[in-house]
C-alpha positions in Angstrom: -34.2 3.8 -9.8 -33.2 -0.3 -9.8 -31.1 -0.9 -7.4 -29.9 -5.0 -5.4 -30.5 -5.2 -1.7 -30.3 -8.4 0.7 -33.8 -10.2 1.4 -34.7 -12.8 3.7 -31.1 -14.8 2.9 -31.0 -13.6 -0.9 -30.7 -10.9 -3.6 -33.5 -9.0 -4.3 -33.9 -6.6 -7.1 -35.8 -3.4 -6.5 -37.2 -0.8 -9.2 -38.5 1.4 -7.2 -35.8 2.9 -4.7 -35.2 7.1 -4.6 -32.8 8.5 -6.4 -30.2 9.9 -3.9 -29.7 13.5 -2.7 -26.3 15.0 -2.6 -24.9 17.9 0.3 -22.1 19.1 1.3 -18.7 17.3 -1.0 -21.2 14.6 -2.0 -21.3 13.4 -6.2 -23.7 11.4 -7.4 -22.5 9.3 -9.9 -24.9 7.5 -12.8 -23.3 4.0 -12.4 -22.0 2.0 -15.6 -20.6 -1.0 -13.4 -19.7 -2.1 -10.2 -18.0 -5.4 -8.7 -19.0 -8.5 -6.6 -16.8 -8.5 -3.3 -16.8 -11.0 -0.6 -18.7 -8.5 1.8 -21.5 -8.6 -0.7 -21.8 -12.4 -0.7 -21.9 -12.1 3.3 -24.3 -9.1 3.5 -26.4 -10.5 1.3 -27.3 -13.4 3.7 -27.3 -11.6 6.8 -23.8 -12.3 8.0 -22.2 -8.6 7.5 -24.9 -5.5 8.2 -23.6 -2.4 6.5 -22.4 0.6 8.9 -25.0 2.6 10.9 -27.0 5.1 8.5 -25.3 3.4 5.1 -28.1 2.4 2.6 -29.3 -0.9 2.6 -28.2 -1.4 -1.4 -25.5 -3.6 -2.1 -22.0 -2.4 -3.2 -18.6 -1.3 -2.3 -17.4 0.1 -5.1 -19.0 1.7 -8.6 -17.5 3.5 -11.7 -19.4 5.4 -14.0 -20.1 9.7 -14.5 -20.7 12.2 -12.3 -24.4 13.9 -12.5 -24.3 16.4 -9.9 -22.5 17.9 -7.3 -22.7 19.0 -3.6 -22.5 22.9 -3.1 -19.0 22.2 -1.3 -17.7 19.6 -4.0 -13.8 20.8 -5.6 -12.0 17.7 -6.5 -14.7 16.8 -9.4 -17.5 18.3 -12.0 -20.0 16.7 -14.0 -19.4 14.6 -16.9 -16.4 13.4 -15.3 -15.3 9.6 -15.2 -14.9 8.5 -12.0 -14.8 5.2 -9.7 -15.5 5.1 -6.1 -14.7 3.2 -2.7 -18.1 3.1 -1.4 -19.7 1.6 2.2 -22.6 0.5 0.1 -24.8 1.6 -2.7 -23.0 0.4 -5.9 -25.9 -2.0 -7.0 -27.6 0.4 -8.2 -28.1 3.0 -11.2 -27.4 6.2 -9.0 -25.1 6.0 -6.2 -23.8 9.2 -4.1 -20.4 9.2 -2.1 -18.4 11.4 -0.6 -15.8 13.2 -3.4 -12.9 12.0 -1.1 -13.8 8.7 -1.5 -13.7 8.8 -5.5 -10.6 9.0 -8.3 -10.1 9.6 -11.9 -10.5 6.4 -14.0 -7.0 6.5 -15.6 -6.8 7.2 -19.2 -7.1 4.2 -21.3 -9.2 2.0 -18.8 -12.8 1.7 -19.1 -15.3 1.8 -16.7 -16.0 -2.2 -16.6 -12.1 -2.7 -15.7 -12.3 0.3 -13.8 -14.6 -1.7 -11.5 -12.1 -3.9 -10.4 -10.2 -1.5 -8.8 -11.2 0.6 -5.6 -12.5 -2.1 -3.3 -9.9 -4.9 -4.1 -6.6 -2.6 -5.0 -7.6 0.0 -1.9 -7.8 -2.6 0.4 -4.7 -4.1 -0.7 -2.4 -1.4 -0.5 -3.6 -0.1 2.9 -2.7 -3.9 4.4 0.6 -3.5 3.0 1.8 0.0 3.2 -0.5 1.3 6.4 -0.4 -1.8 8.4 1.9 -3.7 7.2 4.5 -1.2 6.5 5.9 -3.5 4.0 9.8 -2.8 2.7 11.7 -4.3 -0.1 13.5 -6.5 2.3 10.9 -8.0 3.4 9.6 -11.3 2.1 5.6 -11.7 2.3 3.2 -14.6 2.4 -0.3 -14.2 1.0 -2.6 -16.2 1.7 -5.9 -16.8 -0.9 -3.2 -15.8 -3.4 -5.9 -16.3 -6.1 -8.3 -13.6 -4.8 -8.7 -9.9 -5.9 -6.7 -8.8 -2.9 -4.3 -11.4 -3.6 -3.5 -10.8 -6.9 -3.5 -7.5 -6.5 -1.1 -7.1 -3.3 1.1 -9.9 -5.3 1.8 -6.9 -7.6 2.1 -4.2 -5.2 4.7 -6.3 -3.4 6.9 -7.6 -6.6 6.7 -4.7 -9.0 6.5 -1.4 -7.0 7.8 -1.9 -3.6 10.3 -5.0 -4.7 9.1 -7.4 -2.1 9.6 -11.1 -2.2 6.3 -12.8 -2.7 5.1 -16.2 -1.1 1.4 -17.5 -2.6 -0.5 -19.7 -1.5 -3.9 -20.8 -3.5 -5.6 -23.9 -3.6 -5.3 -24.7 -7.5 -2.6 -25.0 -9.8 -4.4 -22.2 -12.0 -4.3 -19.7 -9.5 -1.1 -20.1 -8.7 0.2 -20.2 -12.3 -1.4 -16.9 -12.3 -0.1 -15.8 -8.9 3.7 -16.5 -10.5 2.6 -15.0 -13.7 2.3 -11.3 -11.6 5.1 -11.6 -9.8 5.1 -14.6 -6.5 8.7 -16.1 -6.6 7.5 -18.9 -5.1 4.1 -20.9 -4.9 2.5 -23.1 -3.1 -0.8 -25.1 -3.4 -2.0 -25.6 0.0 -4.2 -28.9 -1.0 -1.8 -31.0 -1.9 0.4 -31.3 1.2 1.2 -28.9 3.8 1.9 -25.3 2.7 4.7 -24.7 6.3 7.1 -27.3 5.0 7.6 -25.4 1.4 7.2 -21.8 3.3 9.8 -22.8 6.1 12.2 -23.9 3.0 11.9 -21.6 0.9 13.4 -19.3 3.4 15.8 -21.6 4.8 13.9 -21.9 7.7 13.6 -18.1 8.7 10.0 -17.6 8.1 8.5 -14.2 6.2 8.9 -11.1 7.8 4.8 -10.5 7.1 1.7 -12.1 6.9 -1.6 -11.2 5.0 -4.1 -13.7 7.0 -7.7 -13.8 5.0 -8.1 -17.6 6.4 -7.7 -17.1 10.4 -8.6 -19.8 13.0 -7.4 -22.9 10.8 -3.9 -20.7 9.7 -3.1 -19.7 13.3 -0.8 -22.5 14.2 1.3 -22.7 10.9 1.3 -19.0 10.5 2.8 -18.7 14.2 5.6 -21.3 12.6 5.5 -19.5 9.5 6.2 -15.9 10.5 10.1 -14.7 11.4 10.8 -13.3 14.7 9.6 -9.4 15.1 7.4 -10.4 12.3 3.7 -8.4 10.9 1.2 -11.0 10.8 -1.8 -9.0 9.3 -5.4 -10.2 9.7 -8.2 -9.2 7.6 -10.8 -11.5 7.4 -11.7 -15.1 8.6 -13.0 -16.8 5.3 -11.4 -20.3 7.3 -14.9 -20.4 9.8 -14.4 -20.8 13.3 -12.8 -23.0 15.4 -13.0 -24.3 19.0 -9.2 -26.4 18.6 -6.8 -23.7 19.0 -4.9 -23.2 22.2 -5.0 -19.8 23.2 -2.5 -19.8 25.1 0.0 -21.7 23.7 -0.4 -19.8 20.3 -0.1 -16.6 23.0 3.1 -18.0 24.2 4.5 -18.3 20.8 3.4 -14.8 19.7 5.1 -13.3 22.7 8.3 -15.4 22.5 8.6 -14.4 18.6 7.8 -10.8 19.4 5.1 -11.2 16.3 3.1 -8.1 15.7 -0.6 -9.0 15.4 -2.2 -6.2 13.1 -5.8 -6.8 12.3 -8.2 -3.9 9.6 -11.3 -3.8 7.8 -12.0 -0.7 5.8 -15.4 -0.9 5.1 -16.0 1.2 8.4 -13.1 3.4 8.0 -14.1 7.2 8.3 -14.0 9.6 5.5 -10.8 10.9 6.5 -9.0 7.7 6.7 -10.2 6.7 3.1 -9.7 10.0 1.7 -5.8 9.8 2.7 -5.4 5.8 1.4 -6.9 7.2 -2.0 -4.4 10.2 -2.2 -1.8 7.6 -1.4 -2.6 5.2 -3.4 -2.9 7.7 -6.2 0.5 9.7 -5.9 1.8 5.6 -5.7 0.1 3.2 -7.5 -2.2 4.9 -10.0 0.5 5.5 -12.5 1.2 1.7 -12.4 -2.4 1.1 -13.7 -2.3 3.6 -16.7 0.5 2.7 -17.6 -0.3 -0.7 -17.8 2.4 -2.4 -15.7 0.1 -3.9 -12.9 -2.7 -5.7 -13.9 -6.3 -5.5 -12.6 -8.7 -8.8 -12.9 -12.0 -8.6 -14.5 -13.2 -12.5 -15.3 -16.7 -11.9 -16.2 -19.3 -9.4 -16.5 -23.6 -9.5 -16.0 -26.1 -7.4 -15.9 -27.5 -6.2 -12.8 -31.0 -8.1 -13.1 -28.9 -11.6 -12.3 -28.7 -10.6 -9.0 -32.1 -11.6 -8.5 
């Protein structure tokens, strides 16, 4: 089968890989699309290996129809339309995953807008309901408000939970389109400095949570930023590194605010932990998507070959 791996800093696309086998509650699924995540980028030039025994093919996520089934499979049967969170292997034409990490493609979406789903909407709703433990009283500040976890916890926050939503972006058309699904109040953080307009917009109490994708250049305003008792969730560090920050000042302030630093990946997340986000997210959120009342982003579509 073809199938994208990482090479020497780049894409490189193979046509000769094995098909994968399938045990135990394993599917393997003949894949129709799958979506272009920040870990991919990263992987791709050496800067984020995939887990211990994954498969060196690209790919968090896939949709498409299952082929075949492991002898202990329950939850699915083939023929049926599926999309999956996966570790790796979605850039490929045959990808096989645990069933617990699949779901039913909701009626009325395809499998190319299916594709923007697991990785972005998964991710998403475990910062804000498993680590974040977000509440309608609480007003949240994301940051990268333009991203697919940005838009997508924007929605999670305004239309199911009830959340006030602060966005930050750094252009006007993300942030028309951050207000658009449901931010009450945004902010474009390159043309002047995005703590002034949070701080005010609160009336000087700061946001009850945090979701951090930026880190080491954020740390000081976010510290000003965030309320007293205060989630400041971290789950990534697209901002680079950084030698200026004072530890222990910014330790200082985190004690004296009593913020809770929560930091999560989910990439490396056992089957078990996935399998309970995906039931739910299901029983919570999937209803919203059939139904059409959140809104999944799908911007442009390619064939696998231009990942060479």
């Amino acid at each position: 089968m073809k199938g994208v791996v990482a090479s020497n800093g780049k894409c490189e696309l193979r046509h000769n890989l094995p098909v994968p086998t399938v045990s135990g509650k394993e599917i393997l699924i003949k894949v129709h699309y799958t979506a272009l995540n920040r870990a991919d980028t990263m992987q791709a030039v050496g800067k984020y290996p995939p887990p211990p025994g994954v498969t060196e093919v690209l790919g968090l996520e896939a949709t498409g129809e299952v082929v075949k089934t492991g002898p202990d499979c329950k939850k699915f049967k083939e023929g049926d339309r599926v999309m999956a969170l996966l570790a790796g292997g979605g850039y490929a034409e045959f990808v096989a995953v645990d069933e617990r990490q699949a779901m039913e493609i909701p009626n009325g979406i395809s499998f190319r807008h299916a594709a923007a789903i697991p990785e972005t909407w998964l991710t998403a709703y475990q910062l804000l309901f498993f680590v974040a433990q977000v509440k309608s009283s609480d007003t949240v500040l994301i940051h990268a408000a333009g991203s697919g976890v940005g838009t997508a916890a924007i929605q999670l926050c305004s239309k199911i939970v009830g959340a006030r939503v602060i966005a930050t972006a750094g252009s006007q058309e993300k942030l028309e389109k951050a207000k658009e699904l449901g931010a009450t109040k945004c902010i474009n953080r390159k043309t002047g400095p995005w703590l002034d307009s949070v701080l005010e917009a609160t009336e000087g109490k700061g946001v009850s949570v945090i979701l951090d994708c930026i880190g080491y250049p954020y740390v000081p305003q976010n510290l000003k930023a965030v309320a007293p008792d205060g989630r400041w969730v971290l789950y990534g560090l697209m901002g680079g590194p950084s030698n200026e920050i004072d530890l222990q000042v910014n330790l200082r302030s985190i004690l004296l605010k009593r913020v809770q630093l929560r930091a999560s990946t989910l990439r490396s997340r056992s089957v078990e932990y996935k399998e309970n986000l995906i039931s739910e997210f299901c029983k919570n959120a999937h209803k919203f998507l059939s139904e059409g009342m959140i809104k999944y982003m799908c911007t442009s579509v390619e064939r696998l070959d231009f990942m060479r």
